[in-house]
N, CA and C of each residue as an Amber inpcrd file, in Angstrom:
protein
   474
   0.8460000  -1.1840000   0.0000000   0.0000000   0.0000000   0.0000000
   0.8860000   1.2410000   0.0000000   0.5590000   2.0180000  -0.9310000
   1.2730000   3.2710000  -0.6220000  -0.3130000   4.5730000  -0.7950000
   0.5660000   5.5130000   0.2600000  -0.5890000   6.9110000   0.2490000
  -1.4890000   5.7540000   1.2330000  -2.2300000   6.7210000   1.6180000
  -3.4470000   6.7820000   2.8380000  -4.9270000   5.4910000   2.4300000
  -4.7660000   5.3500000   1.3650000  -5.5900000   4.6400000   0.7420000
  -5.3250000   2.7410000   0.6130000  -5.8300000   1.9310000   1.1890000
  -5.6650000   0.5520000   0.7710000  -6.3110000   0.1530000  -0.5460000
  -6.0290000  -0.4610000  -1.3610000  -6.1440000  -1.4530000  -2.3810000
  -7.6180000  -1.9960000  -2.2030000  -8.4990000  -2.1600000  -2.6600000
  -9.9760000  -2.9050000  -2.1540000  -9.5900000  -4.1390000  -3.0450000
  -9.6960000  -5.5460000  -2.2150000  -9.2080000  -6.7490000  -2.2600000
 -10.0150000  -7.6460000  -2.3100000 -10.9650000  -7.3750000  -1.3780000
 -11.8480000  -8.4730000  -0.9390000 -13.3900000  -7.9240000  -0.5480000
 -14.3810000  -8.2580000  -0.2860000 -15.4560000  -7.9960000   0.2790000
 -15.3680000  -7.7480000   1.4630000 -14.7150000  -8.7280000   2.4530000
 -14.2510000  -8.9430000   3.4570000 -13.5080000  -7.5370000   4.2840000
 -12.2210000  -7.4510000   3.5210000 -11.6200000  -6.2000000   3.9870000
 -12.1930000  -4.9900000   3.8030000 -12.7340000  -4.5340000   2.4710000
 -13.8890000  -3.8600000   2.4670000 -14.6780000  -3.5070000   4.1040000
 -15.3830000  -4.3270000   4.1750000 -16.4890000  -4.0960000   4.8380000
 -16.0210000  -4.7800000   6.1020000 -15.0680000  -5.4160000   7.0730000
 -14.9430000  -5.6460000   8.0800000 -13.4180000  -5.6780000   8.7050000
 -12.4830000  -4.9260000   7.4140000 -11.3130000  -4.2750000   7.8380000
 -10.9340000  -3.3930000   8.5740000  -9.6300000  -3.1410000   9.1310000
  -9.3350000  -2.1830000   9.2580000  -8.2360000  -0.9340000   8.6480000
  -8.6570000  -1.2080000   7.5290000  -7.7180000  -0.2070000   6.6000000
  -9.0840000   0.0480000   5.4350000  -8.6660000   2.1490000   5.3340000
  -9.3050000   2.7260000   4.1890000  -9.3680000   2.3630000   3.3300000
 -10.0460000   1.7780000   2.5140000 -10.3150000   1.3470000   1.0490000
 -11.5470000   1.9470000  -0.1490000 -11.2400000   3.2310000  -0.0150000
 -12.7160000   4.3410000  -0.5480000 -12.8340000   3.6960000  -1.9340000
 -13.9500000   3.6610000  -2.2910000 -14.5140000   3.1780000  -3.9510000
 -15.2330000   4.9380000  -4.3120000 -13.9820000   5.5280000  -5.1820000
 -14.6660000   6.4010000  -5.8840000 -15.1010000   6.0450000  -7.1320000
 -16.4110000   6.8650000  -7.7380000 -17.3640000   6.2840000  -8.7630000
 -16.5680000   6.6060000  -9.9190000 -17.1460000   6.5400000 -10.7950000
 -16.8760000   6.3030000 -12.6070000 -16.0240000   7.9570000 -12.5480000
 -17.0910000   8.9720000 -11.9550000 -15.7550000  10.0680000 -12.4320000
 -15.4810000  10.7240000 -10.8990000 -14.4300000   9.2370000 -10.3820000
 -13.7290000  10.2000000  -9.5490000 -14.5040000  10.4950000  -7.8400000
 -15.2500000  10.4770000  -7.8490000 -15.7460000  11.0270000  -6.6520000
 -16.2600000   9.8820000  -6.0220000 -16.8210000  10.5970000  -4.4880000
 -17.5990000   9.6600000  -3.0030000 -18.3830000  11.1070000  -2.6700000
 -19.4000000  10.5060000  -2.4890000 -20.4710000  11.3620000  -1.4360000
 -20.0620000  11.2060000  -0.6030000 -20.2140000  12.4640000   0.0030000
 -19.9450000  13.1420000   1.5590000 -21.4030000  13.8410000   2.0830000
 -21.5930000  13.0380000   3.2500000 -23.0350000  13.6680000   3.8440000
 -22.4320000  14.3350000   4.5340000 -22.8350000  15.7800000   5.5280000
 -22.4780000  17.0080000   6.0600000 -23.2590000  16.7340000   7.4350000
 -22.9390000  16.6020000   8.6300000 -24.2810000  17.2580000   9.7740000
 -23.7400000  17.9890000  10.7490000 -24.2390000  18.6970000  11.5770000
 -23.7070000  19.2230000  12.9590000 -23.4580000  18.4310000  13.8590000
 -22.4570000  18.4570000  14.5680000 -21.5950000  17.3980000  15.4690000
 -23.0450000  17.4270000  16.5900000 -23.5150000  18.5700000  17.0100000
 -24.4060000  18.7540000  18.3390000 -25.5840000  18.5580000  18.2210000
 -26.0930000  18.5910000  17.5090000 -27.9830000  19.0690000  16.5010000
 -28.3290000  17.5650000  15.6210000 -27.1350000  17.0020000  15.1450000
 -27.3460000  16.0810000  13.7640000 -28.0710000  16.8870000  13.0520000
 -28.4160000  18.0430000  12.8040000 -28.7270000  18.5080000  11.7910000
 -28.3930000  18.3450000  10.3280000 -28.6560000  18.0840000   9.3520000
 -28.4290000  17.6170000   8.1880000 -27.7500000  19.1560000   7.4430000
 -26.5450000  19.1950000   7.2130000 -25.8180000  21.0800000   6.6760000
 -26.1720000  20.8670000   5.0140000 -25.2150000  19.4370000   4.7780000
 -25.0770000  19.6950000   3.3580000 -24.2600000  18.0690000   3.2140000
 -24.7760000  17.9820000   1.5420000 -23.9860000  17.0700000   0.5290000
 -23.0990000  17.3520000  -0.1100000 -22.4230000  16.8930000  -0.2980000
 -21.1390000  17.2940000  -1.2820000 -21.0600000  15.9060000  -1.7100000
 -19.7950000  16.0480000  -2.4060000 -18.7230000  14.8910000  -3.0050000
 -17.0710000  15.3840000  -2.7310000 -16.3640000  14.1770000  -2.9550000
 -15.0580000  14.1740000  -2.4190000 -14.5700000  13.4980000  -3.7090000
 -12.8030000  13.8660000  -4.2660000 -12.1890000  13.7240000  -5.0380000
 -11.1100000  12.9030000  -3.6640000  -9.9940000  12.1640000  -4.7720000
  -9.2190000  11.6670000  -3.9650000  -8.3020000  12.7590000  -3.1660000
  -7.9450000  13.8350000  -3.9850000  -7.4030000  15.3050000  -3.3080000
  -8.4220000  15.4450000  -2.3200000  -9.4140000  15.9680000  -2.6540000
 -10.3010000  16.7340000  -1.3850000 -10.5980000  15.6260000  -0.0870000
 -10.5750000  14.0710000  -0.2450000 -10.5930000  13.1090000   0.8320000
  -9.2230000  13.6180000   1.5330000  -8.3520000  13.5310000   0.7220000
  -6.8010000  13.3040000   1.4700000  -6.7360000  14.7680000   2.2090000
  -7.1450000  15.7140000   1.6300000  -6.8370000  16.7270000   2.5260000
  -7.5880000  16.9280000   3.7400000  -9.1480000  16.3510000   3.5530000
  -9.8770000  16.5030000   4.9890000  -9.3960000  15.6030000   5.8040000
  -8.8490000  14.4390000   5.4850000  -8.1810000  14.1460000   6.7510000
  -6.9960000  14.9380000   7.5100000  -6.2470000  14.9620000   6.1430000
  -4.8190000  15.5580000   7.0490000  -5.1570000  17.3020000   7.5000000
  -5.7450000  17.8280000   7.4150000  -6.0820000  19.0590000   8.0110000
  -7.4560000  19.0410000   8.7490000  -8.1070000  18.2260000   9.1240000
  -9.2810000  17.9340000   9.9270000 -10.6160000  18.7880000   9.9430000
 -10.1200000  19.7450000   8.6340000 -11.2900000  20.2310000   8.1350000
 -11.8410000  19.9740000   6.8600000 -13.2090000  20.3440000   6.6200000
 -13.8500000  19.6420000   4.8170000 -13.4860000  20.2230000   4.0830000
 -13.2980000  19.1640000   2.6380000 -12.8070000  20.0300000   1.2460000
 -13.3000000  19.0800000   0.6990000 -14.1190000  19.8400000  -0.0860000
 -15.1720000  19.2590000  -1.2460000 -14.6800000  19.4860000  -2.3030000
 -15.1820000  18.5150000  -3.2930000 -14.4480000  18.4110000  -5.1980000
 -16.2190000  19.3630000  -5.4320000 -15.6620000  20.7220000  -5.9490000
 -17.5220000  21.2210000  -6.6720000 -17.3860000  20.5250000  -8.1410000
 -18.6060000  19.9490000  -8.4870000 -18.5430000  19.5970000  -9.7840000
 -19.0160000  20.7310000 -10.7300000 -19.4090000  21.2140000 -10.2060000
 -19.8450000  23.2410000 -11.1840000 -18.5580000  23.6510000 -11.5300000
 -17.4740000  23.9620000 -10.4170000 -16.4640000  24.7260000 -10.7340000
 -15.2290000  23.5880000 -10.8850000 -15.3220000  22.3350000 -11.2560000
 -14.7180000  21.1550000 -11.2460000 -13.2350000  21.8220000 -10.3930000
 -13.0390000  22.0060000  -9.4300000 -12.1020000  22.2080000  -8.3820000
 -12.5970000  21.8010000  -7.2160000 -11.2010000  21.5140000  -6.0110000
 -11.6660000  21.6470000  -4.8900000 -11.7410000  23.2360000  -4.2900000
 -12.7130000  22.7270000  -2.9910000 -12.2870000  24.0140000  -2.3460000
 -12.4820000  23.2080000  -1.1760000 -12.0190000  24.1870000   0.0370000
 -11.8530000  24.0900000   1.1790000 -13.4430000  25.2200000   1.8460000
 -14.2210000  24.1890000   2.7490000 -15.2310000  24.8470000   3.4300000
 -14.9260000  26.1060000   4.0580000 -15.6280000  27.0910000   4.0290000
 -15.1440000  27.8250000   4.5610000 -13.8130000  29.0860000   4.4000000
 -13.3250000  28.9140000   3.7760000 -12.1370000  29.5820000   3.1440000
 -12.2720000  31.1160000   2.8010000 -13.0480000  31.5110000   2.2360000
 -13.8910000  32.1460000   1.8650000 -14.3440000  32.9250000   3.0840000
 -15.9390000  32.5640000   3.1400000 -17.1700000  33.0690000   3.9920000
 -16.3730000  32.4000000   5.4760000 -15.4320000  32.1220000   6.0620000
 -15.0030000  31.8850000   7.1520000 -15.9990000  31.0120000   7.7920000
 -16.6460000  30.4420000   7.3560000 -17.8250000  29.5100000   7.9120000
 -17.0220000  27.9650000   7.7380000 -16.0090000  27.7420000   8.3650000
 -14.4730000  26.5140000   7.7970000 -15.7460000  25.5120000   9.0330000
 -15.9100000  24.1540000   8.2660000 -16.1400000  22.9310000   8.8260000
 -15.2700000  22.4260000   9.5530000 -15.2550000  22.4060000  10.7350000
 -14.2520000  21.4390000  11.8280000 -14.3400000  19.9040000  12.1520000
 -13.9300000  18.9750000  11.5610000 -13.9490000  17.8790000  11.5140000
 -14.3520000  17.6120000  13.2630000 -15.5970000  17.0060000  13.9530000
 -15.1390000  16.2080000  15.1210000 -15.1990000  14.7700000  14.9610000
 -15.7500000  13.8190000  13.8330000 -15.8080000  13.0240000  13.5360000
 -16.1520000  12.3230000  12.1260000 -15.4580000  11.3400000  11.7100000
 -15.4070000  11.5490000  10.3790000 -15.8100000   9.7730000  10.1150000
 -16.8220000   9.5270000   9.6750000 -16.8670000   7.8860000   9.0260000
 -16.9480000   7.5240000   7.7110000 -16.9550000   6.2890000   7.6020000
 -16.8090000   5.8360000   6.1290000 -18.5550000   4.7150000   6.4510000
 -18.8920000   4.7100000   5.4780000 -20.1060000   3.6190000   5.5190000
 -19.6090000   2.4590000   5.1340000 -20.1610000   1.1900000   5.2740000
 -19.8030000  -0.0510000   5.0570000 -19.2970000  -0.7450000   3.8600000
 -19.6930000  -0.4110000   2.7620000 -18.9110000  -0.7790000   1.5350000
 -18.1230000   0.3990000   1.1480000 -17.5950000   1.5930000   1.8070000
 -16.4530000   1.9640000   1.8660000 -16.8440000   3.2600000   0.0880000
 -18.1550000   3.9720000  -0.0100000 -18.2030000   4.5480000  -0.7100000
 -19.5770000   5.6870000  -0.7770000 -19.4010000   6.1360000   0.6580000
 -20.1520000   7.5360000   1.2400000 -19.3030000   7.7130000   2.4330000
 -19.2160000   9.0390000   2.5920000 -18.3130000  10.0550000   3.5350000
 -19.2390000  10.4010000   4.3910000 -19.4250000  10.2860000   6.2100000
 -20.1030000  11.0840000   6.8380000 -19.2540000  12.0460000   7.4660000
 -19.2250000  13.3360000   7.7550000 -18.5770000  14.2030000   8.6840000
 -19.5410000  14.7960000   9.5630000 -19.2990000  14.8950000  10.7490000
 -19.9760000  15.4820000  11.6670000 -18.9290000  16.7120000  12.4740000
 -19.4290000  17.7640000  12.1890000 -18.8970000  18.9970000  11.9640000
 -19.2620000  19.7810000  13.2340000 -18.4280000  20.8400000  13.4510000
 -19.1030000  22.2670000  14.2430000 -18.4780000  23.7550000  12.8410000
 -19.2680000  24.2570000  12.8970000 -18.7430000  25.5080000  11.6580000
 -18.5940000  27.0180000  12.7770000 -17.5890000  26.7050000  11.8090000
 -16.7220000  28.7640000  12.6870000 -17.6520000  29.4890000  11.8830000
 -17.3890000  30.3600000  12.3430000 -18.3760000  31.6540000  12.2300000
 -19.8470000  31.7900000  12.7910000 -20.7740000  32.1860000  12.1200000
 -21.9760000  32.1830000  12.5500000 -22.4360000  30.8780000  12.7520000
 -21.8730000  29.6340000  12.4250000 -22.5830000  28.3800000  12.2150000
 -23.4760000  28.0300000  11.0090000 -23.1980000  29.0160000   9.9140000
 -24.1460000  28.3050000   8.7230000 -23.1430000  27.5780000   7.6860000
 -24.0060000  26.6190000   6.9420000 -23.0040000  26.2160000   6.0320000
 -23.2330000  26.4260000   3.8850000 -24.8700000  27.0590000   3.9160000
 -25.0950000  27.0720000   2.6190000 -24.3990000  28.7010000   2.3070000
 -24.0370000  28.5730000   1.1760000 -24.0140000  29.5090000   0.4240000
 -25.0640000  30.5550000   0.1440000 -26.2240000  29.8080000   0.0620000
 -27.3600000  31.1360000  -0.0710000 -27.6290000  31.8200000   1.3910000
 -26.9120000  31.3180000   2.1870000 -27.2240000  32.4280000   3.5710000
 -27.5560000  31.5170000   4.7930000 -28.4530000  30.4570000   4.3460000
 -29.3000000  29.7600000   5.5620000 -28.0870000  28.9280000   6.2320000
 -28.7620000  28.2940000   7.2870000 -28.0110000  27.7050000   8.5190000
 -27.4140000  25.9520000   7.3110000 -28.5000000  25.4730000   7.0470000
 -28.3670000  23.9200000   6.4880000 -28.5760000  24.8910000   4.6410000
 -28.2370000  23.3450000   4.0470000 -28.4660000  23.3690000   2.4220000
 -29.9780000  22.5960000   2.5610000 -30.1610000  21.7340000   3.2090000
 -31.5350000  21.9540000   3.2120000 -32.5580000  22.7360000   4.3710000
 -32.8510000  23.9000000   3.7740000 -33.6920000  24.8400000   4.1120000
 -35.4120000  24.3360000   3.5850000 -35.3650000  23.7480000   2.6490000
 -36.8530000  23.7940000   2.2920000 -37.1900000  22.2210000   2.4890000
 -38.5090000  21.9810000   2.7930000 -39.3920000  20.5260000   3.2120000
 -40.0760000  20.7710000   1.5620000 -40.7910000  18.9630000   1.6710000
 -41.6690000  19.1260000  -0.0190000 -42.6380000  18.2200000   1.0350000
 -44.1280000  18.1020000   0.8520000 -44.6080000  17.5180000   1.2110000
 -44.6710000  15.6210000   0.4970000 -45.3810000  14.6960000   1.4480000
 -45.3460000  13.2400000   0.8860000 -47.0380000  13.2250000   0.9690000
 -47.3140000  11.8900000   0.0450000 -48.4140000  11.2760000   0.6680000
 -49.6140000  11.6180000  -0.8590000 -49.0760000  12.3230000  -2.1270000
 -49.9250000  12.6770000  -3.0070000 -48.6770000  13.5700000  -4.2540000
 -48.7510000  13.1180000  -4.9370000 -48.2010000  13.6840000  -6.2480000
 -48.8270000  14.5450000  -6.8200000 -48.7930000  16.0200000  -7.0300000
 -49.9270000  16.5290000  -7.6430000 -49.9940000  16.6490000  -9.1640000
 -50.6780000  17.1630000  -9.7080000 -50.9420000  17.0770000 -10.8350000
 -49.3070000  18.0440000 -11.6970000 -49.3670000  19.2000000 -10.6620000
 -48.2390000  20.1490000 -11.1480000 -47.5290000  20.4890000 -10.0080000
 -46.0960000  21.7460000 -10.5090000 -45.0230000  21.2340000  -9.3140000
 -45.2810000  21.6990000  -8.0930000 -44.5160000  20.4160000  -7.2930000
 -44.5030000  20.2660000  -6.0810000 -44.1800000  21.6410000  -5.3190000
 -45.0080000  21.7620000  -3.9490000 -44.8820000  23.5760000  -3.5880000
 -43.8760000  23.2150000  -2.4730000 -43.0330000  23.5800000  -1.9380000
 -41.6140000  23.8170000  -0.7530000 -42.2230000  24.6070000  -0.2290000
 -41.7410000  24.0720000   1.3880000 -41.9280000  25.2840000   2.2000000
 -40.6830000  25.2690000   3.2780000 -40.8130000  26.5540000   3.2540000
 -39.6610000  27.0490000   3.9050000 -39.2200000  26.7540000   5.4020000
 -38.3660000  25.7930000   5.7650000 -38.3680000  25.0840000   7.0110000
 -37.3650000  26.0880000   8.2610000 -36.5830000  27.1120000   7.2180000
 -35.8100000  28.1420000   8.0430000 -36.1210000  29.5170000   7.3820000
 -36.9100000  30.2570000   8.5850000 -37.3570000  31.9660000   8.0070000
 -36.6340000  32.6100000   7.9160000 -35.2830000  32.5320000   8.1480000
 -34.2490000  33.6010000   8.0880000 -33.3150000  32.8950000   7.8390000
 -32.0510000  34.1010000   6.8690000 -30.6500000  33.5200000   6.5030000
 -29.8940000  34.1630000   7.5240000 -28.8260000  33.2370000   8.0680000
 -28.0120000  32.9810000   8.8500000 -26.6620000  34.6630000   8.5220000
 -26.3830000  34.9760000   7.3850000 -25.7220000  35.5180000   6.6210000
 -26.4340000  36.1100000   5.2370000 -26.0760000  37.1990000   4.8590000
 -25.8660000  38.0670000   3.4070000 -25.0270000  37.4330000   2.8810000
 -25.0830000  36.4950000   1.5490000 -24.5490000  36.1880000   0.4450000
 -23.5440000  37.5510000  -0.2320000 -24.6790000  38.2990000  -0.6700000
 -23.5340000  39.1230000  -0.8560000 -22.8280000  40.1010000  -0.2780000
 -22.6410000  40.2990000   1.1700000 -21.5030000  40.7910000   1.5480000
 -20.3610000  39.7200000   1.7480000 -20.6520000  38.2370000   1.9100000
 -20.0480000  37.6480000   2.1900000 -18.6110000  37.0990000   1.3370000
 -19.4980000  36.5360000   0.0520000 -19.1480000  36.2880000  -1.6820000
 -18.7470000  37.6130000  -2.2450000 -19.4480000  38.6100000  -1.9800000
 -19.3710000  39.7890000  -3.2570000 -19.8590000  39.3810000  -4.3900000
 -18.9470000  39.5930000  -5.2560000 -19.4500000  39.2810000  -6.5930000
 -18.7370000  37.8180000  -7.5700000 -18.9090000  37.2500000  -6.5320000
 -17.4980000  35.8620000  -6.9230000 -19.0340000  35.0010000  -7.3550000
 -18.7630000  34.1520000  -8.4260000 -20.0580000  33.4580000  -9.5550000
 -20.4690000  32.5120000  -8.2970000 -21.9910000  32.4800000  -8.5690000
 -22.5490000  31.7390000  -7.8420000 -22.0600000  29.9850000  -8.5040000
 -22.1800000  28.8770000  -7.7360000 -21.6840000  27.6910000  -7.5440000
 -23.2730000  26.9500000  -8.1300000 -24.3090000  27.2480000  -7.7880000
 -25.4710000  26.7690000  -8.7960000 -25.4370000  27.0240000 -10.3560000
 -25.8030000  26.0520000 -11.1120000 -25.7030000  25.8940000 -12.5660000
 -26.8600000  25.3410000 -12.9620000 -27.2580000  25.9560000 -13.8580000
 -28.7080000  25.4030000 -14.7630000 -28.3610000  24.5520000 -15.2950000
């Protein structure tokens, strides 16, 4: 084995080893689920490149691969809102990222301002005929986008 990463060998080691063996997909990446270390609050999804894995470990904070701006970045860097690693797992076949976080600054982690990336609920229980209505599960943003960003391109893409 060389670098931080084991070889995936077996089913076995996989899933009841003790050495990293991440299965990134066809291009490159692992989902990374996001929550608050204190709340389990659900912040955010991302994905991880083999760069952006290797660096959240060795600096114990998150760095996500954006597939919009096909780079990494480092949480926080920016809007000073930096993810603090307090615990970090791998799921059982060794190809989703959980981090359970506390965030500097105000404590938010979306870009559009709010506390979580999911801000909005959809209702269950009936499909309607036309689209589904969201409702807003947080009344206020945490932060101004744009004092924060300025004028740096938004990270959503049509």
């Amino acid at each position: 084995m060389t670098g931080p990463f084991a070889p995936r060998e077996t089913i076995e080691q996989v899933e009841e080893g003790h050495v990293l063996a991440p299965k990134f997909d066809a291009n490159g990446l692992i989902p990374a689920v996001t929550t608050d270390f204190d709340s389990g609050e659900l912040l955010m999804h991302g994905f991880m490149n083999e760069q952006a894995l290797k660096q959240t470990i060795a600096t114990g904070e998150a760095h996500y691969y954006s597939r919009s701006r096909e780079a990494i970045w480092h949480k926080g860097a920016t809007s000073g809102l930096v993810q603090n690693i307090v615990e970090m797992r791998i799921d059982d076949d060794q190809d989703c990222v959980w981090l359970r976080v506390r965030v500097g600054g105000n404590g938010a982690s979306c870009h559009v301002g709010y506390r979580s990336c999911f801000y909005r609920s959809l209702p269950t229980g009936d499909l309607p005929d036309t689209a589904v209505t969201l409702t807003y599960e947080e009344d206020e943003k945490v932060f101004d986008p744009v004092a924060v960003y300025g004028d740096a391109p938004n990270p959503t893409k049509l």
